[in-house]
C-alpha positions in Angstrom: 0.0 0.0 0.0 1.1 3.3 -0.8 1.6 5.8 2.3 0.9 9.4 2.3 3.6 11.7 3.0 2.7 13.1 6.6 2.2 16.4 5.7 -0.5 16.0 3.5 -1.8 13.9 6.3 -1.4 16.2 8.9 -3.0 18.8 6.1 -5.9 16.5 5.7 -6.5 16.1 9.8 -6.4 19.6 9.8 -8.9 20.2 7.0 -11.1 17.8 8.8 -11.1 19.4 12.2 -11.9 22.6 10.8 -14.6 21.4 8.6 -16.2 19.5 11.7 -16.0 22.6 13.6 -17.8 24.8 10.5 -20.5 22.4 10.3 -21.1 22.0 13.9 -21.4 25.8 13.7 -23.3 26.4 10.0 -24.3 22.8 9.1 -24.2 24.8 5.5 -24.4 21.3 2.5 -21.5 22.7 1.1 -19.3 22.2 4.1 -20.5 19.3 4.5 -19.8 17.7 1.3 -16.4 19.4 1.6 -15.9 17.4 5.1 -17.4 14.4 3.5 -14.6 14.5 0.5 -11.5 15.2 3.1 -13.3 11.9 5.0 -13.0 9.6 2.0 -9.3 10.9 1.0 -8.2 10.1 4.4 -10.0 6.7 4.4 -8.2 5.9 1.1 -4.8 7.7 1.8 -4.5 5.6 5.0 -6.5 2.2 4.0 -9.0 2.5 6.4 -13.3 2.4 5.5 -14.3 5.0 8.6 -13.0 8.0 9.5 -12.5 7.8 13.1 -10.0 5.1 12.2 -8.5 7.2 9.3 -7.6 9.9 11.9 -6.5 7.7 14.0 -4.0 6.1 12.1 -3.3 9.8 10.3 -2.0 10.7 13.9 0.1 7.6 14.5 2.0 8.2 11.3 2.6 11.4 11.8 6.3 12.6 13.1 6.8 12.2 17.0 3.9 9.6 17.4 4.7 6.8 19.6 3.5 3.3 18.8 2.3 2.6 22.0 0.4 6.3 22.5 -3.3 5.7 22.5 -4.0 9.5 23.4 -5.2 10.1 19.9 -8.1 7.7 20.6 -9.6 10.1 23.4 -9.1 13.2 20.6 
């Protein structure tokens, strides 16, 4: 499987977060489809089929993480 270089993962978990955050706030369809299409290229960038997994393992391969840190689970 092909890996993505950790800055456009770390890119993508931002995107995400701040997506989340605007359609918590607006709920606007066109946020929402934006969140939706960062979703699926994190699924597919790090082989997983849900996001909560994708940013999961997004934040384990990004620099510093520690195998055995679980703290991104909580996030």
């Amino acid at each position: 499987m092909l890996m993505a270089h950790p800055t456009v993962l770390r890119n993508l978990i931002e995107q995400y977060e701040a997506l989340r955050l605007l359609h918590a706030g607006n709920g606007g369809q066109e946020a929402r489809q934006r969140m939706d299409d960062v979703a699926y290229t994190l699924c597919v960038s790090t082989g997983t089929r849900d996001v909560a997994s994708a940013l999961v393992a997004a934040r384990h391969r990004l620099p510093g993480a520690r195998p055995e840190d679980d703290s991104v689970l909580s996030a």
